[in-house]
C-alpha positions as CSV (number, residue, x, y, z in Angstrom):
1,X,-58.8,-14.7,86.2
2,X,-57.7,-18.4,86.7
3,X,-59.0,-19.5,83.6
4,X,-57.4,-16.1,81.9
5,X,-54.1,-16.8,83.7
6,X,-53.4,-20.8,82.7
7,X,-54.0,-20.2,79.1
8,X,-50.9,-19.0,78.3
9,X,-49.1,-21.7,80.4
10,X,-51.4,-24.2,78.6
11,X,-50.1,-23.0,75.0
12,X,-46.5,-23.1,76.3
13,X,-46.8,-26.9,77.7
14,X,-47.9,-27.5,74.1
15,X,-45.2,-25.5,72.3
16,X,-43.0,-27.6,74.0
17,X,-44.6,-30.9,73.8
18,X,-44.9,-30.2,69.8
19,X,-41.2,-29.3,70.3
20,X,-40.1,-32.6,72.3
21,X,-42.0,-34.7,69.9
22,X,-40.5,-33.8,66.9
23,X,-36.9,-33.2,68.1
24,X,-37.6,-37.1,69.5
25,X,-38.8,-38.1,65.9
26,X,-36.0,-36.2,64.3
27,X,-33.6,-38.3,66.1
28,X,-35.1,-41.7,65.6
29,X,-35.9,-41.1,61.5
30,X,-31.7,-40.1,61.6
31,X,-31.2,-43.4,63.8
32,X,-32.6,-45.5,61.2
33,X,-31.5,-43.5,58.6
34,X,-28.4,-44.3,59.9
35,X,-28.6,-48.0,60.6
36,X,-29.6,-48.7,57.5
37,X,-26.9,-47.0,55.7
38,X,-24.3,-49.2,57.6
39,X,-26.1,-51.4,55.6
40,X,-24.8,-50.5,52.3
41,X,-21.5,-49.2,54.1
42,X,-20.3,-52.4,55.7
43,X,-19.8,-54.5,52.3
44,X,-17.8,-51.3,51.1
45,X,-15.8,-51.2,54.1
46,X,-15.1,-55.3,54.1
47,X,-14.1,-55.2,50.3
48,X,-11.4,-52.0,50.8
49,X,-10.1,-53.8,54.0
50,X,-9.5,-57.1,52.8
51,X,-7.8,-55.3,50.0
52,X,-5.3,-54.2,52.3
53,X,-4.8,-57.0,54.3
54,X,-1.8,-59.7,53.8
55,X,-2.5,-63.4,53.0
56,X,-1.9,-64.5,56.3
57,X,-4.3,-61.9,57.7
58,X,-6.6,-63.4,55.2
59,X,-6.3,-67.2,56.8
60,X,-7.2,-65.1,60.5
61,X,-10.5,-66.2,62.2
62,X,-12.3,-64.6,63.5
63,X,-11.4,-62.0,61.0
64,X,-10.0,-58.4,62.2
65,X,-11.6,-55.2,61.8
66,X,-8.3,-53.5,60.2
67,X,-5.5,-54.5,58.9
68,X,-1.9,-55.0,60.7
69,X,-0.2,-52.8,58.6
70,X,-1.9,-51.2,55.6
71,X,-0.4,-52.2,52.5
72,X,-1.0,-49.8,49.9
73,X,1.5,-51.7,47.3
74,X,-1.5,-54.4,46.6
75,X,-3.6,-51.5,44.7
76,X,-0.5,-51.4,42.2
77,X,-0.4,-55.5,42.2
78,X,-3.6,-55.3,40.8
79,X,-3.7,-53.2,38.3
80,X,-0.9,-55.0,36.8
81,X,-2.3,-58.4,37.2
82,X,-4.2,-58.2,34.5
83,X,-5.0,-55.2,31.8
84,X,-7.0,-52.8,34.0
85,X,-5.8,-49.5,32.3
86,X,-6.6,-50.6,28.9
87,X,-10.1,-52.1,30.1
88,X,-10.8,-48.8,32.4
89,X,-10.1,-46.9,29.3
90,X,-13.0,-49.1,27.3
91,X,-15.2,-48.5,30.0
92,X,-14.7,-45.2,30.4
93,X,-15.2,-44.4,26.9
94,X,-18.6,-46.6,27.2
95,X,-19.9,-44.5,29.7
96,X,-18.9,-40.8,28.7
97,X,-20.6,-41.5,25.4
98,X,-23.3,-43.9,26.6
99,X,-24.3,-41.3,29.2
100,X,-24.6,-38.2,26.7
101,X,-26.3,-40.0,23.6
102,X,-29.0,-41.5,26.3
103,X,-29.0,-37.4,27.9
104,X,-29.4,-35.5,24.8
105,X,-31.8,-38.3,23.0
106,X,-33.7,-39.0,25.9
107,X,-34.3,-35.3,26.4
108,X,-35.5,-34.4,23.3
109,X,-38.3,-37.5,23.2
110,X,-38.8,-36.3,26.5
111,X,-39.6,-32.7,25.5
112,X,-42.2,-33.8,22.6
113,X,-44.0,-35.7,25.4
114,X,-44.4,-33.1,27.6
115,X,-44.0,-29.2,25.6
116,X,-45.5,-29.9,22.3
117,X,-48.6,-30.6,21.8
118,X,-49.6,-32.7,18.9
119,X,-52.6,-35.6,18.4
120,X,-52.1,-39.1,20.0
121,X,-49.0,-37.8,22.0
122,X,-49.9,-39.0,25.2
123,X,-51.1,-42.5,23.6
124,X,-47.8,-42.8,21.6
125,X,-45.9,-41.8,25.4
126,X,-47.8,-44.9,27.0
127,X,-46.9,-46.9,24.5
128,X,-43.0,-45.8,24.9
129,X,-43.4,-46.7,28.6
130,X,-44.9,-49.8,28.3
131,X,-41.4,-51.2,26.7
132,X,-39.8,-51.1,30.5
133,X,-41.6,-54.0,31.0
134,X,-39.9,-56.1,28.1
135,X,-37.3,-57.8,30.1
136,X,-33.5,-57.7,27.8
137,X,-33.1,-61.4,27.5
138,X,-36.0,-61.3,25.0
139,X,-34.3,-59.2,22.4
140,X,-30.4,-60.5,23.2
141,X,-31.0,-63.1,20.1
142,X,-32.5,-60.3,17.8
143,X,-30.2,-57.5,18.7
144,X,-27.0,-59.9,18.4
145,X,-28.4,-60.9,14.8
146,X,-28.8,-56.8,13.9
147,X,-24.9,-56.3,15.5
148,X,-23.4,-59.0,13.6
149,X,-24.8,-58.0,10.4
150,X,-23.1,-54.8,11.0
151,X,-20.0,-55.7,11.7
152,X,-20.2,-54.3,15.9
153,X,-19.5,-57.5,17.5
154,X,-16.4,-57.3,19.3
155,X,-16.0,-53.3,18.9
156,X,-17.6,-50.8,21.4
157,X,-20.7,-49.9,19.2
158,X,-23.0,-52.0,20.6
159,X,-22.8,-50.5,24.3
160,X,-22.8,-47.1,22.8
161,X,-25.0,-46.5,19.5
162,X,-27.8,-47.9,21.1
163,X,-28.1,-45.0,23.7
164,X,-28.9,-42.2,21.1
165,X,-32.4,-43.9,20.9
166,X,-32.7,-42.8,24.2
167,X,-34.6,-45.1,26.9
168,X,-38.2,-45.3,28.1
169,X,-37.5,-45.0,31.9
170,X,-35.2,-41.6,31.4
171,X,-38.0,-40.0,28.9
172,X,-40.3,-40.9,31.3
173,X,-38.1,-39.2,34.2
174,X,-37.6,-36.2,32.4
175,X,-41.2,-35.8,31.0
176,X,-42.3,-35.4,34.6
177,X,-40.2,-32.7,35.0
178,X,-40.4,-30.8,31.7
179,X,-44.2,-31.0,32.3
180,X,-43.6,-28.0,35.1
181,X,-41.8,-26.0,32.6
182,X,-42.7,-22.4,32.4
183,X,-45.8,-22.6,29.4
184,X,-45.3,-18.2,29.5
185,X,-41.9,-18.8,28.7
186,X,-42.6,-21.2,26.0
187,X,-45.3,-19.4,24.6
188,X,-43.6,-15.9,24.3
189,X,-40.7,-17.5,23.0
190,X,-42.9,-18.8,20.0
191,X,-44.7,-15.1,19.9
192,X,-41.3,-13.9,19.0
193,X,-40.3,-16.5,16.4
194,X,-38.4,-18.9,18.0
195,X,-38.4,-22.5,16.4
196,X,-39.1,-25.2,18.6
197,X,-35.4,-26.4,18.2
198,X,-34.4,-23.0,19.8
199,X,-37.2,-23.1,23.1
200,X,-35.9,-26.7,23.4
201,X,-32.1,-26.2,24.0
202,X,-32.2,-22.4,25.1
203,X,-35.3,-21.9,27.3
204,X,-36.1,-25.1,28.8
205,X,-33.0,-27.2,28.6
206,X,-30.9,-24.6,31.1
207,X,-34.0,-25.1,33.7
208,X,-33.7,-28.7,33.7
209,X,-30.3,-29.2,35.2
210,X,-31.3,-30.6,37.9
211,X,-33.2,-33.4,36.2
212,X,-30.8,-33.6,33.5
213,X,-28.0,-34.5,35.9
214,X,-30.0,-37.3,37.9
215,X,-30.4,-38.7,35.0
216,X,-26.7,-38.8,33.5
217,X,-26.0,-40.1,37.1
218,X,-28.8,-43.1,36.4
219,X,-27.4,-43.2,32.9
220,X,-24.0,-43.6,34.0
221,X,-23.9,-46.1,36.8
222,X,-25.7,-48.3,34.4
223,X,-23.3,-48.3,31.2
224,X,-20.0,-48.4,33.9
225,X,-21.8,-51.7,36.0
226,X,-23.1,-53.0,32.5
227,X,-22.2,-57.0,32.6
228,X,-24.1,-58.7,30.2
229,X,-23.9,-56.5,27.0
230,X,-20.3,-56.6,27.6
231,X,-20.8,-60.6,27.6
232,X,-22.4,-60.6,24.7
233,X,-20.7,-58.6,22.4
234,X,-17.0,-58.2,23.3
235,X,-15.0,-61.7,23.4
236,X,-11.7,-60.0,22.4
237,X,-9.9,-59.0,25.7
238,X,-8.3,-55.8,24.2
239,X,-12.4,-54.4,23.9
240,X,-13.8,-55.9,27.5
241,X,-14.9,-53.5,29.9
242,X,-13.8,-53.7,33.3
243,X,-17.1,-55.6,34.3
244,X,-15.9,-58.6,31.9
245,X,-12.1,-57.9,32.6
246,X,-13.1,-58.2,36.8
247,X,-14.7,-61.4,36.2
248,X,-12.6,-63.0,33.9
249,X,-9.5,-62.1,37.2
250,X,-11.9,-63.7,39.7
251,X,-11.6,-67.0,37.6
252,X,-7.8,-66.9,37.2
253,X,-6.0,-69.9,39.4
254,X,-3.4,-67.4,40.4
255,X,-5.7,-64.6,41.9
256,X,-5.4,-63.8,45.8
257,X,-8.1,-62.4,47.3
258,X,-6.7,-59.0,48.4
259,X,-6.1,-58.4,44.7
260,X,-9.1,-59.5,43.5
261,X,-10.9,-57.0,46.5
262,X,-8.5,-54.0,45.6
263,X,-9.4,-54.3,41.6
264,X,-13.4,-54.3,42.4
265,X,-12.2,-51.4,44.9
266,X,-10.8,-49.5,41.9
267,X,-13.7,-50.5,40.0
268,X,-16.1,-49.1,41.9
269,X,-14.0,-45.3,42.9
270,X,-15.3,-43.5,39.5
271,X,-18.9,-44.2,40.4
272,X,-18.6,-43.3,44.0
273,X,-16.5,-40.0,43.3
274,X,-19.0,-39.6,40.7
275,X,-22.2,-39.4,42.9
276,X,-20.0,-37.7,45.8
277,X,-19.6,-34.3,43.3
278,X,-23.1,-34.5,42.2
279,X,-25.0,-35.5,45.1
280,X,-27.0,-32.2,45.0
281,X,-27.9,-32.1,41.7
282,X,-28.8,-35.7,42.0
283,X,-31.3,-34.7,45.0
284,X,-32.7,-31.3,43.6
285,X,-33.4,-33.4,39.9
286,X,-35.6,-36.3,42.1
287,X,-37.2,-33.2,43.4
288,X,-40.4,-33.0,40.9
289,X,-41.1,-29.6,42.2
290,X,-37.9,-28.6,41.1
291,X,-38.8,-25.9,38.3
292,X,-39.4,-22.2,38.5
């Protein structure tokens, strides 16, 4: 009856011990969690309130926390001390059609990889992903030579044209994913006639959202922070992206600090707004499970 009697109590002291463990490693995961992101946080935080401090404030040490009085007025000191619209403009354009040439290309490689079946296809895929490791500076002379011949140097082109040849590391992102497609769906799509064009864009491209927008986030961050193409190929000022158009302000004599910290604020809003909408698209796309 003893024995009979404690069992129950037994399986409750365990429940809760199972309970009490993982609440405990709940909370330190989330601590660390946390610490580190004040990792990434901090430099944000500096840069935005330097930008708001005065130039005195900026001669203070030990530095404060926050600023005396917030001056808002700097944001619009910057932006006119040097072209920022005109540059923001270049950059945006960059991006928008950087980021849906390297989509749409890199999704249609990526679907020949992984829904079509055809001889040597995985052999030709590894050969794809072996150009990741051929670092940029080996093909800056080459591709220079190629943009000059065409007339592209010191227009846009070059930062854009190359992305509808889409890129080894988003094929191979979206391969994995398009590799858990529905094959029923495919294949009756093909029983009633549909052209591979047609499965591409209207049965598998609508399940890949996920995917497709962790991508476009990937594809996006790296045409807007893009420093040395923009090096390279744009020496007129009325082309440069803000990544040039930034640096060249840094150099200027006549640049205070809290200027030069509220333009690299500005410059980095769009991508930060960006991830903020997309956030959970960005996390359901890493998800490789993420197909139905």
């Amino acid at each position: 009856m003893s024995t009979a009697a404690t069992a129950p109590g037994r399986r409750v002291s365990l429940k809760t011990q199972n309970r009490v463990r993982r609440t405990t490693t709940g909370i330190i995961a989330r601590a660390i969690l946390i610490a580190v992101s004040l990792l990434f946080l901090v430099p944000l935080y500096w840069m935005v309130i330097t930008a708001m401090k005065t130039d005195e404030e900026l001669a203070d040490f030990p530095p404060s926390l926050l600023p005396q009085s917030w001056n808002w007025s700097i944001f619009g000191e910057a932006v006119n001390a040097f072209p920022f619209w005109l540059q923001f403009g270049n950059s945006l354009l960059v991006t928008v059609l950087g980021t849906v040439l390297a989509v749409l290309s890199s999704y249609v490689v990526a679907y020949g990889f992984a829904c079509i079946d055809w001889p040597g296809r995985d052999k030709v895929f590894y050969l794809v992903l072996a150009t990741i490791f051929i670092p940029f500076p080996v093909a800056i002379i080459p591709l220079f030579d190629l943009f000059a011949w065409l007339g592209w140097v010191n227009t846009l082109l070059p930062l854009i044209v190359p992305n509808a040849l889409g890129s080894a590391f988003y094929i191979f992102l979206l391969r994995q994913f398009l590799l858990q497609a529905s094959v029923e769906a495919m294949d009756a799509a093909r029983v009633d006639g549909a052209s591979e064009w047609r499965i591409c864009w209207q049965v598998v491209f609508p399940t890949a959202r996920g995917a497709l927008i962790a991508v476009a986030i990937f594809a996006a961050v790296a045409s807007w922070n893009d420093f040395l193409g923009p090096l390279i190929y744009l020496q007129d000022p009325s082309v440069q992206t803000l990544a040039i158009g930034l640096q060249s302000f840094s150099t200027e004599t006549d640049t205070s600090f809290n200027q030069l910290m509220a333009a690299s604020t500005l410059t980095v809003l769009p991508m930060v707004v960006l991830f903020i909408f997309f956030q959970r698209y960005f996390v359901k796309g890493l998800n490789v499970g993420g197909f139905r």
